[in-house]
N, C-alpha and C positions, 0 to 999 in steps of 0.2 A: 475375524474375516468378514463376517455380516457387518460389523460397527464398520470395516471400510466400504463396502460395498454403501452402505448408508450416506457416506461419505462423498464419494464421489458422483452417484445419485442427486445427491442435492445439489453438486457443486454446477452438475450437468444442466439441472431443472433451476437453481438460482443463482447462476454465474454471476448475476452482475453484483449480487450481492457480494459476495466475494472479494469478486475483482472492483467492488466499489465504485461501480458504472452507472449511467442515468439511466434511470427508470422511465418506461413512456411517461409517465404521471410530469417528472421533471421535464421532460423535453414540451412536453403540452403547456405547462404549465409558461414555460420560456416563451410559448408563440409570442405574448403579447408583456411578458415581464419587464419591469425596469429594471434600472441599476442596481437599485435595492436587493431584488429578487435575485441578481446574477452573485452580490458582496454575501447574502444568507445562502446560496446553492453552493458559491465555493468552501464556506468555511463548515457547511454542515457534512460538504466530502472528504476534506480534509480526515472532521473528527470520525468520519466512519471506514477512512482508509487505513486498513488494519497494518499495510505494507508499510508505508511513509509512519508511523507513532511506531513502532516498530523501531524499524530503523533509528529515528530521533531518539527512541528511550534507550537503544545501544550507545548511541552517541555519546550521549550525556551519563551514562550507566559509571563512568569511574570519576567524571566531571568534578571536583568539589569547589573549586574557583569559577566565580559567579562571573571573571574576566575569561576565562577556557570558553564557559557556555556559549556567552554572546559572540566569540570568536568563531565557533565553527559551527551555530547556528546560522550566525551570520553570513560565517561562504555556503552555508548549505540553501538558505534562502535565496541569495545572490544567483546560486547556480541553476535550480529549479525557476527560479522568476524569470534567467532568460531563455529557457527553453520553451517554455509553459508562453510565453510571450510571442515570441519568434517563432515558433512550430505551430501556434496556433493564426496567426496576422498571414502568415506566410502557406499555411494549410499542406504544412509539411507532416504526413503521418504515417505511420504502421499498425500491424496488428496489436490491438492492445492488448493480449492475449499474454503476444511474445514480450512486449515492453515491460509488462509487470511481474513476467515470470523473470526478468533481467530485475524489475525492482526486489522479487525475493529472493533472488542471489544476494543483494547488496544488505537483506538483514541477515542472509546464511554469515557471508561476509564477518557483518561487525562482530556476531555471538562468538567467531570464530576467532576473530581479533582478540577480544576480550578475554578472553581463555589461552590471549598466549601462543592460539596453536602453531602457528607460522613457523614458531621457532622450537618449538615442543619436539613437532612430529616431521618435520621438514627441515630445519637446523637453519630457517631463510629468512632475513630483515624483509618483514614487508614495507611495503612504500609509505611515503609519509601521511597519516592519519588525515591532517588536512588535505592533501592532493587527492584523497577518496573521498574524504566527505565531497570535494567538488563535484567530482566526476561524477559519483552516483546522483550527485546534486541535480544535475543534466537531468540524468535518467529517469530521477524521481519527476521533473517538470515536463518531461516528453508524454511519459503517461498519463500526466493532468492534460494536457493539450489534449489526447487521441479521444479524450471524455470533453472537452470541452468543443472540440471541433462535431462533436454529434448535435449540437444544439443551434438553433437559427440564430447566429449571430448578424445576417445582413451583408450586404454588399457594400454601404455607405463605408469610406473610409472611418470617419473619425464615430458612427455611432457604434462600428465595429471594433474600434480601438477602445473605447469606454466601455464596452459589454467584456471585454476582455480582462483588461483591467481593474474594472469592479469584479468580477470571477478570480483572477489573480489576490487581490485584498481581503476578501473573503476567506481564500485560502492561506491566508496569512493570521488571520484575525484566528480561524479555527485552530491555526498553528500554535500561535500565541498561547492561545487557550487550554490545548492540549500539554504545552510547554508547563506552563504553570502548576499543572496537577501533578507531573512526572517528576518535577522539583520538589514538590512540598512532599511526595510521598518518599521520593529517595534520602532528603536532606534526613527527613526523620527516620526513616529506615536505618541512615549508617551509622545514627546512635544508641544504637539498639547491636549486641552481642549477634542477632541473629545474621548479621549484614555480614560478613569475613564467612560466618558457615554457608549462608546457602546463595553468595552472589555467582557462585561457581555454577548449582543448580538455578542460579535464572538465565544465565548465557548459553545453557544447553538449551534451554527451553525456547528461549531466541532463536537457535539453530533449528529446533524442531520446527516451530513455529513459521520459519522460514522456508524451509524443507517441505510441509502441508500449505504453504500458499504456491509454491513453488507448482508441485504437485495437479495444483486443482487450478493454477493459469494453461499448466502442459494439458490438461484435462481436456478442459476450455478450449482450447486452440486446438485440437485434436479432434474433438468432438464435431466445431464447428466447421472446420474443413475439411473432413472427411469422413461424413458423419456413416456412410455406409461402410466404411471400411475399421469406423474406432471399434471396440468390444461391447461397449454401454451407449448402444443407440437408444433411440426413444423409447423403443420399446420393452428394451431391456430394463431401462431407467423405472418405467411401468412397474413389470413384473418386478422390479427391488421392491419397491413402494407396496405392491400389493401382499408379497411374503412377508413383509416386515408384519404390516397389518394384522393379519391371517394367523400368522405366530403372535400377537398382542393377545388378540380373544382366546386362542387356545391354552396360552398362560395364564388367563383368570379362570 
């Protein structure tokens, strides 16, 4: 009970880490950044967005045709680039709170896929694999926009369009990147006896893992909009932080 409490304390006190959002330091740092700065800001959020590699490591999680990968990476990229594009050019936004609690449905989603369950425990064809990787595809780029749209990108059409764009690339580049490692650690994984015993226990862990980002976006959104009415106000966030402590020295 204290380990959750710990929990959502922190999630309270460093949301954006979490929810993988810019940090003053980043939006400062942007006043006067170039291109450069926007192609290394996108791809350094990418590899610290826990939701989106998530999601892609489901994706790819039964994948063994290197033609499958780029397939529905491919619409997944396609589908996130133009939302991420277009929600941002056009300064279409929402809470990002709620967007990304919709992005960790989509890795409840896969773990869930993965395991069959649709048809397990519901006896129901879910819809075609590729037609969700799109859609979440969207979903996953709407949430890159609600973080990109926090940073001074300018009024000028086209220096707007390439700030954008270099942020887009970046987010591709970290993609790539992240792509790369999830491969080399699966390809080797499924030649190894242990891959058939415990892919079952990493599709849970996906849903778990889903389920706790889930969690602490509703948190988040909760918190911040209604912060005298959530349970874990500031100051209760406080008093966690200081009983944790308190109970630290009395243990030694």
């Amino acid at each position: 009970m204290k380990l959750l409490l710990w929990l959502f304390a922190y999630a309270g006190s460093s949301g954006s880490v979490l929810a993988h959002g810019l940090s003053e330091a980043d939006k400062a740092a942007m006043l006067d950044g170039g291109y450069i700065k926007y192609i290394w800001l996108g791809a350094s959020h990418m590899l610290t967005g826990y939701d989106h590699l998530l999601f892609i490591f489901g994706v790819i999680f039964f994948l063994t045709s290197f033609k499958d990968i780029v397939r529905f990476i491919s619409v997944f990229t396609l589908a996130h680039c133009l939302t991420l594009i277009f929600a941002t050019f056009f300064k279409i936004t929402a809470n990002y709170y709620l967007i990304d609690a919709v992005i960790a449905i989509s890795v409840i989603y896969k773990g869930f896929e993965n395991l069959d369950g649709f048809r397990k425990f519901f006896d129901w064809q879910p819809p075609s694999l590729i037609k969700m990787v799109f859609i979440f595809g969207l979903i996953h780029g709407f949430g890159l926009s609600t973080r990109l749209q926090q940073l001074p990108l300018g009024d000028d059409f086209g220096s707007m369009l390439l700030r954008i764009l270099s942020f887009n690339v970046g987010v591709e580049v970290g993609q790539i990147a992240a792509l790369a490692v999830m491969m080399i650690i699966l390809s080797g994984w499924r030649k190894t006896s242990s891959f058939v015993k415990f892919s079952k226990a990493a599709n849970v862990f996906l849903i778990a893992g889903g389920i706790f980002l889930f969690a602490m976006q509703m948190h988040g959104f909760w918190h911040t909009s209604y912060p005298e009415d959530f349970p874990l106000n500031v100051d209760d966030h406080s008093h966690v932080h200081t009983d944790m402590k308190a109970e630290e020295v009395n243990s030694h």
